[in-house]
C-alpha positions as CSV (number, residue, x, y, z in Angstrom):
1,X,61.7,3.4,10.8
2,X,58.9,0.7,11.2
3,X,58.1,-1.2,8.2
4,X,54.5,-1.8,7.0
5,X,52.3,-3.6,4.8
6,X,52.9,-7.6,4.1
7,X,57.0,-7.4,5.0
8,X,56.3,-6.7,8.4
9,X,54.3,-9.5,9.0
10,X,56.2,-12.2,7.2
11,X,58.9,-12.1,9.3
12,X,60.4,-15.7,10.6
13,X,58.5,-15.4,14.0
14,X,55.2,-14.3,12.0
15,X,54.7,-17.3,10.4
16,X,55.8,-19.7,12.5
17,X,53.1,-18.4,15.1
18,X,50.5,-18.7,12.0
19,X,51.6,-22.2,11.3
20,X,51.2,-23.2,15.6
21,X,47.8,-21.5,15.2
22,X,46.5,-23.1,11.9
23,X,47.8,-26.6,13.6
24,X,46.2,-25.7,16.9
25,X,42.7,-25.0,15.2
26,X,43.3,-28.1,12.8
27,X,43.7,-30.6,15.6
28,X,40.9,-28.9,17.6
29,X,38.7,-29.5,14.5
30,X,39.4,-32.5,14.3
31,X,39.0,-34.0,17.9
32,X,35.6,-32.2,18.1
33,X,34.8,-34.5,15.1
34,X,36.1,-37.2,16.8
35,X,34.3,-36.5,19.5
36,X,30.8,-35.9,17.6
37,X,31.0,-39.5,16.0
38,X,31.6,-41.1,19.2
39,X,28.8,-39.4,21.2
40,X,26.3,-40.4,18.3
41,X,27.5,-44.0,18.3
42,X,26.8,-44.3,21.7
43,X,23.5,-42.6,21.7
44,X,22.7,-45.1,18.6
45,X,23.7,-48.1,21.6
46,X,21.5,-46.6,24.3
47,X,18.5,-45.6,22.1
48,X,18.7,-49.6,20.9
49,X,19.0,-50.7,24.6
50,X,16.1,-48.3,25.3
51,X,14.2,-50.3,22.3
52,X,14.9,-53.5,23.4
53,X,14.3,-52.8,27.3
54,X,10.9,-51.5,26.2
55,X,9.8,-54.7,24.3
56,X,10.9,-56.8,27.1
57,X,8.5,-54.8,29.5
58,X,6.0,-55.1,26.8
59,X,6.1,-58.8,26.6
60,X,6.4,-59.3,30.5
61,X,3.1,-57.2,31.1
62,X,1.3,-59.1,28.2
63,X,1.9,-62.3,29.7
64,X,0.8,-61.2,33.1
């Protein structure tokens, strides 16, 4: 007879699969946050490139 309710699903091979899943999703989590930080440092470096490559041009065409 099948068993039901919480015995049947914490058997051995239950939880290990919940514990691969709940490390799967944390390190997912965390690369995407990784990921986020790095993306708005650079965009932080080109916007001040942009910034600086604009006063530049502004300078050259005042002294023209």
């Amino acid at each position: 007879m099948a068993q039901s309710g919480t015995a049947a699903s914490a058997n051995p091979c239950g939880m290990e699969a919940l514990w691969k899943t709940s490390d799967a999703i944390t390190k997912t989590v965390l690369s995407y946050n990784w990921l986020v930080r790095r993306n708005k440092a650079v965009m932080d470096d080109v916007r001040s490139f942009g910034g600086d490559l604009h006063a530049v041009l502004l300078r050259g065409a005042a002294k023209a």
